[in-house]
Backbone as JSON, one array per atom type, in Angstrom:
{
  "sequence": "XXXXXXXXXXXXXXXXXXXXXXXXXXXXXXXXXXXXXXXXXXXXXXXXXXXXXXXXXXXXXXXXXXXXXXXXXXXXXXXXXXXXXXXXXXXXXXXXXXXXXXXXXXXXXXXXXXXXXXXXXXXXXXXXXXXXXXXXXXXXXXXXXXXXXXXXXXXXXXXXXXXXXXXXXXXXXXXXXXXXXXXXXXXXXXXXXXXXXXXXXXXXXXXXXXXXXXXXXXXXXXXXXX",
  "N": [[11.14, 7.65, 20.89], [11.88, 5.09, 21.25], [8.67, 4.17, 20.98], [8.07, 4.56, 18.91], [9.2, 3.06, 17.02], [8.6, 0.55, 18.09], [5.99, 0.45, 17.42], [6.44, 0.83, 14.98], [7.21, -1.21, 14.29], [5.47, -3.5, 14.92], [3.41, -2.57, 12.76], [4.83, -3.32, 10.65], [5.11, -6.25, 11.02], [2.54, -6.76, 10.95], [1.83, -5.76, 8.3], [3.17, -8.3, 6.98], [2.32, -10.0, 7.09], [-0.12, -9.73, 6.03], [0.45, -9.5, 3.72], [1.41, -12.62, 3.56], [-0.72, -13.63, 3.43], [-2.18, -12.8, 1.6], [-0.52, -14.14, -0.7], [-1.17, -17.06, 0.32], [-3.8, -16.68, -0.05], [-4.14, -16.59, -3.24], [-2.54, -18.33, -3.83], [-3.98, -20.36, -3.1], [-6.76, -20.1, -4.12], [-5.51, -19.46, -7.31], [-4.18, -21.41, -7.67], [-3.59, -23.67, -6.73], [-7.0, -24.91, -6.8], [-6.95, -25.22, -8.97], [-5.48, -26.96, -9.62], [-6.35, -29.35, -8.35], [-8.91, -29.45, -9.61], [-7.2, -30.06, -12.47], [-6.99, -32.61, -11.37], [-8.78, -34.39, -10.68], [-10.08, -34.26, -13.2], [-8.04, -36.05, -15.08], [-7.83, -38.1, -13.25], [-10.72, -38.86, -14.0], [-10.4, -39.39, -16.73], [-8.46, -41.65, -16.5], [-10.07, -44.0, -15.45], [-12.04, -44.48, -17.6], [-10.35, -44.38, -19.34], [-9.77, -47.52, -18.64], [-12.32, -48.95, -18.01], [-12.13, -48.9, -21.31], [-13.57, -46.99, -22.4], [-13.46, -44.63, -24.99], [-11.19, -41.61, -24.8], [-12.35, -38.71, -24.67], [-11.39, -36.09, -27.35], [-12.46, -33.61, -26.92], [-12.27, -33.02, -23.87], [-9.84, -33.9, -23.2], [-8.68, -31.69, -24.2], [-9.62, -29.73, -22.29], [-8.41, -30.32, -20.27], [-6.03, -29.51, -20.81], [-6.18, -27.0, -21.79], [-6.78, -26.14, -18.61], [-3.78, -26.77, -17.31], [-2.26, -24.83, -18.82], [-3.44, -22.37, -17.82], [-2.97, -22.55, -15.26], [-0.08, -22.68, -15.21], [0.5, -20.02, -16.44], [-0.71, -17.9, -14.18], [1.4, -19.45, -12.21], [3.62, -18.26, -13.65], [3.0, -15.57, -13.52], [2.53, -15.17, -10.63], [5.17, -15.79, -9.4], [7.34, -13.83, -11.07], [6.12, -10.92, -9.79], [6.82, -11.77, -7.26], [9.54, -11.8, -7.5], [10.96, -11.04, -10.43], [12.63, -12.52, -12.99], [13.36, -11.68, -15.38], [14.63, -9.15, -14.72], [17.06, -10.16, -13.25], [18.14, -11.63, -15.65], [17.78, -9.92, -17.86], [17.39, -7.74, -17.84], [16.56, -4.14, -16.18], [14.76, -2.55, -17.54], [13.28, -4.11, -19.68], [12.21, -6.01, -17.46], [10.65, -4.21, -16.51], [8.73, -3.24, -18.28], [7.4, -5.75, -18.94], [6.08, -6.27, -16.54], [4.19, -3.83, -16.28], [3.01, -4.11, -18.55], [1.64, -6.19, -17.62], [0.23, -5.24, -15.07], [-1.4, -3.58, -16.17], [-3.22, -4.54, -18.55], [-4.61, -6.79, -16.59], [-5.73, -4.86, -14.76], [-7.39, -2.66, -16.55], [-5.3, -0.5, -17.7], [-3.94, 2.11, -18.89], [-0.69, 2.27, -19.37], [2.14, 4.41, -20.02], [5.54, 3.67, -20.87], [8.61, 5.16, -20.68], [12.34, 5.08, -21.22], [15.86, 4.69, -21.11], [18.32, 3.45, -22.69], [20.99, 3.72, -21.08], [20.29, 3.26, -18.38], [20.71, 0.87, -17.98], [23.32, 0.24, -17.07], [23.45, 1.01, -14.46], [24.57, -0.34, -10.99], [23.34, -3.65, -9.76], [21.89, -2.98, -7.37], [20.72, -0.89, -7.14], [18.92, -0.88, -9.48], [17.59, -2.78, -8.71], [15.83, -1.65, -7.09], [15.03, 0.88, -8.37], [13.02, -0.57, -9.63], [11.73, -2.18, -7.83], [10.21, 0.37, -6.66], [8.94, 1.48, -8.2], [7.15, -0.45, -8.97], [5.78, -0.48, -6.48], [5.09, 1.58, -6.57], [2.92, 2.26, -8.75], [1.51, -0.28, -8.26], [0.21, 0.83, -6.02], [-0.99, 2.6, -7.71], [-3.14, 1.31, -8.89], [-4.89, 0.43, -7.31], [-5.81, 2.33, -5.45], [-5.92, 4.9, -6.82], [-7.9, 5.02, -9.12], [-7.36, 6.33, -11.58], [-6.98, 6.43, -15.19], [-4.94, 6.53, -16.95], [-1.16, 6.14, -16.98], [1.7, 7.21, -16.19], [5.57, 6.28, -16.71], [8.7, 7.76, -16.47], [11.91, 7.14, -17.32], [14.72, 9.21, -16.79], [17.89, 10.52, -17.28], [19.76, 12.84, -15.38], [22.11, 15.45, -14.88], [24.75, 13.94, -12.88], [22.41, 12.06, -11.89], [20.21, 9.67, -12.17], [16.46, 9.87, -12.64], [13.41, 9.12, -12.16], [9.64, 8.69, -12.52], [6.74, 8.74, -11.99], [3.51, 9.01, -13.11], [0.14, 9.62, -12.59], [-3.52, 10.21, -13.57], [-4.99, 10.29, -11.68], [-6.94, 10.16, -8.88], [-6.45, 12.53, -6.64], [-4.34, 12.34, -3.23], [-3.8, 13.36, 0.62], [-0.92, 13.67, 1.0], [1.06, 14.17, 3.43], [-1.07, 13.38, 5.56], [-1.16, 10.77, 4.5], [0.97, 9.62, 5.7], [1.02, 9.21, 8.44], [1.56, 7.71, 11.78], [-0.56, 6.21, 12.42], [-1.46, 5.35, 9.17], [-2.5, 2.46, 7.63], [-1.29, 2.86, 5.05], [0.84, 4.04, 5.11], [3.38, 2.4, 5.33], [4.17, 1.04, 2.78], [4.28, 3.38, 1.4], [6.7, 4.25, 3.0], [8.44, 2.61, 3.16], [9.34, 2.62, 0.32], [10.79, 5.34, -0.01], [12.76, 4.15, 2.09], [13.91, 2.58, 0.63], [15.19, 3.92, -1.58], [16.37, 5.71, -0.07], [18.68, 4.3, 1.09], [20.19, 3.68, -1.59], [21.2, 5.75, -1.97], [19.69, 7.8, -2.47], [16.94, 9.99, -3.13], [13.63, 10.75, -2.13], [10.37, 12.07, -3.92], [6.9, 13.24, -3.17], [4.16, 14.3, -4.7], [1.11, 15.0, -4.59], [-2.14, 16.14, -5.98], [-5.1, 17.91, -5.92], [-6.91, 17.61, -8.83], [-4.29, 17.04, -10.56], [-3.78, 14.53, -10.06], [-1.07, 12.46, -9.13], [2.55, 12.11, -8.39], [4.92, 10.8, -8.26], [8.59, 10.31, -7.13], [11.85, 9.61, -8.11], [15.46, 9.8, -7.48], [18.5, 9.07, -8.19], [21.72, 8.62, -7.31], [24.73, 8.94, -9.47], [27.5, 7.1, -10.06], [30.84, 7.1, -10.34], [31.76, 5.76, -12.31], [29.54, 4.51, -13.14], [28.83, 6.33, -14.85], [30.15, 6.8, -16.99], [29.8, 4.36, -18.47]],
  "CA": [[11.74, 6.92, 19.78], [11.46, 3.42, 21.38], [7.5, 3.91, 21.24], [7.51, 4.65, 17.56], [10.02, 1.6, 17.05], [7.59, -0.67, 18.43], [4.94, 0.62, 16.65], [6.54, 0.73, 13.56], [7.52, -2.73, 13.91], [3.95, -3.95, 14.92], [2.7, -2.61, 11.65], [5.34, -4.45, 9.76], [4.6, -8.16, 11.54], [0.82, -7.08, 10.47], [2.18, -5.84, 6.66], [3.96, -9.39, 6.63], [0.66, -11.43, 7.88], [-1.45, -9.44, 5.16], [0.98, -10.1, 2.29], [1.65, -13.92, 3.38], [-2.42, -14.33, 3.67], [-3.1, -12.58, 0.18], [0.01, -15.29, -1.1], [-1.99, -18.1, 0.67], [-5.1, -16.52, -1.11], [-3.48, -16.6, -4.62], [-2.29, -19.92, -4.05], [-5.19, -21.44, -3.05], [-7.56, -19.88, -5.44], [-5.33, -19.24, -8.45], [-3.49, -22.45, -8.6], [-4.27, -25.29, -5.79], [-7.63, -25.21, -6.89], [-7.21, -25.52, -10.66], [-4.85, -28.22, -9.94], [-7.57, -30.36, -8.08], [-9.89, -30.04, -10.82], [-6.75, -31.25, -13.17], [-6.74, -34.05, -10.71], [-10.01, -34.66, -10.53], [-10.63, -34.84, -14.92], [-7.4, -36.78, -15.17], [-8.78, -39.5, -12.44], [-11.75, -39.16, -14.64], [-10.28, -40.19, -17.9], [-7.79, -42.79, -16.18], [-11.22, -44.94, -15.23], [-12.64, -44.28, -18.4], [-9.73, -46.03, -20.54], [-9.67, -48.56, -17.79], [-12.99, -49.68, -19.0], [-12.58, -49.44, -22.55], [-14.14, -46.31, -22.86], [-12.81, -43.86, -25.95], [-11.23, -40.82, -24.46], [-12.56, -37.74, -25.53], [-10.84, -35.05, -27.27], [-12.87, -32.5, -26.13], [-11.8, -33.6, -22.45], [-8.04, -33.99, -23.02], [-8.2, -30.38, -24.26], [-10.45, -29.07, -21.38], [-7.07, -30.59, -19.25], [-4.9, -28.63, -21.46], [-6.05, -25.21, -21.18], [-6.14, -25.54, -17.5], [-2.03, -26.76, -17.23], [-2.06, -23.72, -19.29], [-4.0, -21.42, -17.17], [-1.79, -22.69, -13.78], [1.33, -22.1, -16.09], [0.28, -18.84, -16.48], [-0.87, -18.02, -12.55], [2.43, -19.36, -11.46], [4.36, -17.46, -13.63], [2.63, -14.33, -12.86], [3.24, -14.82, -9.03], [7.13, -15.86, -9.46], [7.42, -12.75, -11.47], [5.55, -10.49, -8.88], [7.94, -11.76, -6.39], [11.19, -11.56, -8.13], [11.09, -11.39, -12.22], [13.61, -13.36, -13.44], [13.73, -10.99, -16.4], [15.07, -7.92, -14.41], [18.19, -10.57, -13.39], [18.59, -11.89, -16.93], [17.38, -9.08, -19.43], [17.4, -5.93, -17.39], [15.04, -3.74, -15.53], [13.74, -1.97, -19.14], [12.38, -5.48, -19.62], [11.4, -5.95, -16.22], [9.49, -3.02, -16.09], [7.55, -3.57, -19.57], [6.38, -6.49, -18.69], [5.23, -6.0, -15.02], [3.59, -2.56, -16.36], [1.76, -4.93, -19.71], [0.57, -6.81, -16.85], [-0.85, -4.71, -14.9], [-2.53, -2.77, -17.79], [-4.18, -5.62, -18.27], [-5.32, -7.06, -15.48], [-6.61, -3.35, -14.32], [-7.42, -1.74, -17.74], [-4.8, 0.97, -17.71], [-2.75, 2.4, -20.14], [0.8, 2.94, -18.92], [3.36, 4.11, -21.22], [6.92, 3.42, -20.41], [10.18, 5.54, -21.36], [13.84, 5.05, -20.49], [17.21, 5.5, -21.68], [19.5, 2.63, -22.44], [21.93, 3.78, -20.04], [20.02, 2.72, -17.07], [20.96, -1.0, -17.72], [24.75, 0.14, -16.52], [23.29, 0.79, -12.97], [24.39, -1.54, -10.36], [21.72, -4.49, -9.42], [21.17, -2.92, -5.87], [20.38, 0.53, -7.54], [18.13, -1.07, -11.08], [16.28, -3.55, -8.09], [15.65, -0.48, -6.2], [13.6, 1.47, -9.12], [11.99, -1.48, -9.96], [10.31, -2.47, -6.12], [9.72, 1.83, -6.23], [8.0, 1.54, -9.68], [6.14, -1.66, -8.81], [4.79, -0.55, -5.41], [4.39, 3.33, -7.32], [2.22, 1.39, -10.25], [0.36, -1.03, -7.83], [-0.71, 1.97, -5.45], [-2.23, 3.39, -8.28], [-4.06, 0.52, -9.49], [-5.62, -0.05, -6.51], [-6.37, 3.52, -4.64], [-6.17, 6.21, -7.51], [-9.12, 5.31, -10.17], [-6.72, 6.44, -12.87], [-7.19, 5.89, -16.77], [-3.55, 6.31, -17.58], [-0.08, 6.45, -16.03], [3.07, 7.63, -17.67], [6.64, 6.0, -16.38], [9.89, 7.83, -17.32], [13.34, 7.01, -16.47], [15.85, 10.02, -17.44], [19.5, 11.31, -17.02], [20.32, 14.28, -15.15], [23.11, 16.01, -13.79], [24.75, 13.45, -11.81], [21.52, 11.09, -11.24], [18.88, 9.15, -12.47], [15.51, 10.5, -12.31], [12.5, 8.15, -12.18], [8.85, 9.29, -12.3], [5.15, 7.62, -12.06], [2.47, 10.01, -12.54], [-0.76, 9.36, -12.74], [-4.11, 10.96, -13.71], [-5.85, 10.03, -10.9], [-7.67, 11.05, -7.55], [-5.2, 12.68, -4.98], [-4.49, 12.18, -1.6], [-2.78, 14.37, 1.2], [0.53, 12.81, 1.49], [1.17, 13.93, 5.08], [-1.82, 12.31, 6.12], [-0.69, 9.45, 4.49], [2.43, 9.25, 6.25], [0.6, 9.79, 9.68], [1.56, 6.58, 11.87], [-2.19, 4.98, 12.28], [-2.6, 4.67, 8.2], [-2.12, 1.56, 7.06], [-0.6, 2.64, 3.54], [1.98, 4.88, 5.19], [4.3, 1.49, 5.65], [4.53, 1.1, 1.56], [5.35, 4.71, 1.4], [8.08, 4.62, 3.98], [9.16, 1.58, 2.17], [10.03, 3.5, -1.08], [11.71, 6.2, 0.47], [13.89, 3.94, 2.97], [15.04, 2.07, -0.13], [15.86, 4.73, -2.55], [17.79, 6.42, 0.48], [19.62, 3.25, 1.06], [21.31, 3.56, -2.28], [22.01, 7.6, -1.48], [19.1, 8.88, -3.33], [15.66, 10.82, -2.42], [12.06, 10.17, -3.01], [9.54, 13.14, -3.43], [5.71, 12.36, -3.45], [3.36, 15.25, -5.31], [-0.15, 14.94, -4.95], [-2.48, 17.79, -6.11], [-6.53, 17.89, -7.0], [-6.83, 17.7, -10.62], [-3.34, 17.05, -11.31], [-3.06, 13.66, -9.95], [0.2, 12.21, -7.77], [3.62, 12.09, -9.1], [6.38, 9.83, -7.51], [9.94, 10.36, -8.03], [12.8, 9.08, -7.21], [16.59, 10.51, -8.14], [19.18, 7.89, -7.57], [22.9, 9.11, -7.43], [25.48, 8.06, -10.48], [28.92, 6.52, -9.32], [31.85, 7.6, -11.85], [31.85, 4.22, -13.24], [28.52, 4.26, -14.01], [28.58, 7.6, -15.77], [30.75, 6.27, -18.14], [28.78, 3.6, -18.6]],
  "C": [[11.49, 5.41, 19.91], [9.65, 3.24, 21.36], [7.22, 3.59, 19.63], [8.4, 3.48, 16.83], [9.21, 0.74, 16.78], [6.3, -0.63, 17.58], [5.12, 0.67, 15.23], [6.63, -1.04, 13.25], [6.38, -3.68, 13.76], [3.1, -3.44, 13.57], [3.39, -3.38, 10.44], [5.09, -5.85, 10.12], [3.11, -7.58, 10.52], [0.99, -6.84, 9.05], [2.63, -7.49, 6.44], [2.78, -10.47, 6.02], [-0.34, -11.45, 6.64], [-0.89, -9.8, 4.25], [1.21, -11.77, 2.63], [-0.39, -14.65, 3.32], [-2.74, -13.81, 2.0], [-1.9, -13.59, -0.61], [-0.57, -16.88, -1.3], [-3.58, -18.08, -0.04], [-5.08, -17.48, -2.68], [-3.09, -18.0, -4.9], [-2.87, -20.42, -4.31], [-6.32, -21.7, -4.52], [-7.02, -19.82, -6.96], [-4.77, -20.74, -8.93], [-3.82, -24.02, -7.67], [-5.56, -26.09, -6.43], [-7.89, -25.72, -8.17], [-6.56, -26.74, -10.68], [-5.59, -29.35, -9.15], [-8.62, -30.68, -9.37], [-8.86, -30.45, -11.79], [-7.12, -32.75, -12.97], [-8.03, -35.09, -11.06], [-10.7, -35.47, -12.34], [-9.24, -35.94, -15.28], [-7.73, -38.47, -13.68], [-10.08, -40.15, -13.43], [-11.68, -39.78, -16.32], [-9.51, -41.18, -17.73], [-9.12, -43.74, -15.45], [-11.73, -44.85, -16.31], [-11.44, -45.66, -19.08], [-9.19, -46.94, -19.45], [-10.59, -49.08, -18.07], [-13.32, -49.89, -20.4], [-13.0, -47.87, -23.19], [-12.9, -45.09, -23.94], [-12.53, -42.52, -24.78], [-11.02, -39.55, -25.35], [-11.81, -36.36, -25.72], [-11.24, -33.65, -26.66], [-12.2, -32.14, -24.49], [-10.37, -33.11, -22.28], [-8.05, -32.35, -23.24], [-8.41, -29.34, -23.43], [-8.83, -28.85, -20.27], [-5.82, -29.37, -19.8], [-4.69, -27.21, -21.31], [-6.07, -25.21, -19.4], [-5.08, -25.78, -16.91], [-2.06, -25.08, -17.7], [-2.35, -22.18, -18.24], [-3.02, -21.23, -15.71], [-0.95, -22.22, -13.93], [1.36, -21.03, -16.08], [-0.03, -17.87, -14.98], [0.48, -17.9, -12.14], [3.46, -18.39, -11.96], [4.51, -16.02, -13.35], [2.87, -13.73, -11.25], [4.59, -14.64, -9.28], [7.73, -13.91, -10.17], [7.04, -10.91, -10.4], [6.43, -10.46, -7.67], [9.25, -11.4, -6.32], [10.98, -11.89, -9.71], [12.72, -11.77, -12.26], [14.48, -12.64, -14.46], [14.75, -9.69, -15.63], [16.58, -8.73, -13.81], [19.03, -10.89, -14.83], [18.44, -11.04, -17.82], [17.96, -8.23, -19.14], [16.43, -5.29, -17.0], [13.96, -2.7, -16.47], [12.8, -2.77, -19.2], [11.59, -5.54, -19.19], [10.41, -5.2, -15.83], [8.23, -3.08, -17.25], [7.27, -4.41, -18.83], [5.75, -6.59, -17.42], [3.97, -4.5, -15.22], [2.32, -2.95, -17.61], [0.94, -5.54, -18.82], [-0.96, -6.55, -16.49], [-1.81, -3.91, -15.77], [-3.58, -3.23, -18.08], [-5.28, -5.97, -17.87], [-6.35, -5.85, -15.04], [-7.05, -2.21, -15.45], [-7.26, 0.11, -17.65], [-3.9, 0.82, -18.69], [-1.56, 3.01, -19.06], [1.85, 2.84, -20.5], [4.68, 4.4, -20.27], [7.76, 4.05, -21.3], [11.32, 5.73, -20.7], [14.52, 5.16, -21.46], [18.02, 4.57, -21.86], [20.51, 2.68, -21.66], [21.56, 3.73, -18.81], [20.53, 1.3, -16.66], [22.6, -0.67, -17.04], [24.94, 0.4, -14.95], [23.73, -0.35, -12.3], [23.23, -2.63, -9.83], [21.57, -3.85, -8.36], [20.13, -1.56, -6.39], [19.04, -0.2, -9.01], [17.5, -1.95, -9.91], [15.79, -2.73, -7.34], [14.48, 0.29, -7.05], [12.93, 0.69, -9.64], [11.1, -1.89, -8.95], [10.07, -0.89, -6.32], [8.94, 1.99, -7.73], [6.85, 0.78, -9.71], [5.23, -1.26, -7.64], [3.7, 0.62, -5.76], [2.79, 3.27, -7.85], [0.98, 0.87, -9.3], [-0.66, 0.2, -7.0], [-2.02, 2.67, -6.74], [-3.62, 2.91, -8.81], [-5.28, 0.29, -8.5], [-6.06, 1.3, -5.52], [-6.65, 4.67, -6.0], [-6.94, 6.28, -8.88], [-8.21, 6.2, -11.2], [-6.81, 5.73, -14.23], [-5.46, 5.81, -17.48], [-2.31, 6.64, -16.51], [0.82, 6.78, -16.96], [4.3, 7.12, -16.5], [7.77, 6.28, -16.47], [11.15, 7.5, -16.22], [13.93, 8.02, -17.38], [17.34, 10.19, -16.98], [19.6, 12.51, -17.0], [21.35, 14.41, -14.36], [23.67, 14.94, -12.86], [24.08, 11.97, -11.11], [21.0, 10.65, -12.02], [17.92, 9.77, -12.24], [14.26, 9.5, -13.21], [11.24, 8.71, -11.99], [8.15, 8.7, -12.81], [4.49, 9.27, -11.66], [1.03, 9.49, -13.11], [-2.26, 10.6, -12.88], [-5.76, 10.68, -12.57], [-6.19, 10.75, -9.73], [-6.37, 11.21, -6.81], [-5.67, 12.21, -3.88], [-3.48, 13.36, -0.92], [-1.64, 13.55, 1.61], [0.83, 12.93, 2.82], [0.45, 13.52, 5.28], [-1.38, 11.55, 6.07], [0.3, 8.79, 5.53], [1.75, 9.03, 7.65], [1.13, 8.1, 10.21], [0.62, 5.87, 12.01], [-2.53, 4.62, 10.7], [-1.63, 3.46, 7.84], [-1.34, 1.6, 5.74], [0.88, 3.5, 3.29], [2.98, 3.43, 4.83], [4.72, 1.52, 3.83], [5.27, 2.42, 0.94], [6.87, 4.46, 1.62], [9.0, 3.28, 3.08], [9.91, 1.73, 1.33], [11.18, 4.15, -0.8], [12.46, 5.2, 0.99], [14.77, 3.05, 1.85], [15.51, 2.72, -1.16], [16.72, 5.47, -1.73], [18.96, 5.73, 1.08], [20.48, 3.32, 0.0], [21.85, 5.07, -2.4], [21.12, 8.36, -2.16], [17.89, 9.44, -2.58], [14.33, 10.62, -3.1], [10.93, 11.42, -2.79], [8.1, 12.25, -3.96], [4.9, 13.5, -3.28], [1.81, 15.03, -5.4], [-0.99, 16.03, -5.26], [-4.25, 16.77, -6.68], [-6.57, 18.33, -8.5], [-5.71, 16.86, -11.43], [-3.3, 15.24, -11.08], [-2.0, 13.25, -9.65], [1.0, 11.44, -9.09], [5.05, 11.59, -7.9], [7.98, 10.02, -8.31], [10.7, 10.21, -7.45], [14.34, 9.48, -7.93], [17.63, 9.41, -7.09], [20.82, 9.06, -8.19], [23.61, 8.18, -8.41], [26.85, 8.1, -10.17], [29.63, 7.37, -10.48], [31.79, 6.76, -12.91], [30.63, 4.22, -14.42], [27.97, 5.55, -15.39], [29.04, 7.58, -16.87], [29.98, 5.48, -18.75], [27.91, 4.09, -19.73]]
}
């Protein structure tokens, strides 16, 4: 037990290292660097009308779209990290627009359906299927060559019931899990925080069918009312 401890822990320092280096990436390249070349055309038109010279609209607007472009960058990280929307709106919100994103960015179709009565979840339980939707979502974008995903949130019996499926390439889930792969840690991730709020996480992969994540969160009394 103390071997697999240590070893679990040593793959989290190295999960930490890889997400604070692809941060430091993102930084650098998405927004440091755009804001040098601001720097750089704003130096260049503050010497310009220092001698006199007309400054050109073309120019000023060149400056404009890239504020714009940074603007856009940063809010995409901040969001990524913590959406703002899933404190202030709700995680319906939260989840559209992290799921338009990626769509996007990775030309996939995800469709999204829920239930208005998810917003009466507590925040530990609605930030819970949102990191297990987001990591669900990104896995797929990035390992399972999928053309579409489907997202539902329902009400059953008792629980919540959350589900990402995708039409993409499988994998063998026990493998996954094995302790040498690197993508077990995101797994175990899911699961240890959906059984933190008392619920259970199953993970379906099949040839043909494509892998199906789900997660069943327990409903208080309160919230059943709700």
């Amino acid at each position: 037990m103390e071997q697999k401890l240590r070893n679990l822990t040593r793959q989290l320092i190295s999960t930490q290292e890889d997400e604070r280096r692809e941060i430091s990436r993102e930084l650098h390249d998405g927004i440091v660097q755009k804001l040098v070349v601001i720097n750089i055309e704003l130096s260049a038109l503050n010497a310009g009308r220092s001698a006199g010279t007309p400054i050109p609209k073309a120019r000023v607007a060149r400056i404009q779209r890239l504020v714009a472009n940074v603007v856009k960058v940063a809010h995409r990280f901040a969001r990524e990290l913590r959406p703002a929307v899933l404190d202030d709106v709700g995680l319906i919100p939260a989840l559209h627009a992290y799921s338009k994103g990626l769509a996007a960015r990775k030309k996939l179709r995800i469709q999204l359906t829920a239930f208005d009565g998810i917003e009466a979840l507590g925040t530990a339980k609605r930030t819970v299927l949102f990191r297990v939707a987001q990591e669900a979502l990104t896995n797929v974008a990035r390992h399972a060559h999928a053309t579409k995903v489907g997202l539902s949130i329902t009400k059953i019996p008792g629980a919540i019931r959350m589900d990402i499926s995708d039409n993409g390439r499988s994998f063998r889930v026990g493998t996954a899990l094995l302790a040498k792969n690197p993508k077990r840690l995101g797994l175990i991730g899911m699961k240890e925080r959906v059984e933190m709020v008392g619920g259970r996480l199953s993970i379906v992969s099949a040839p043909g069918k494509g892998t199906t994540v789900r997660a069943e969160i327990p409903l208080e009394h309160g919230e059943k009312e709700k």
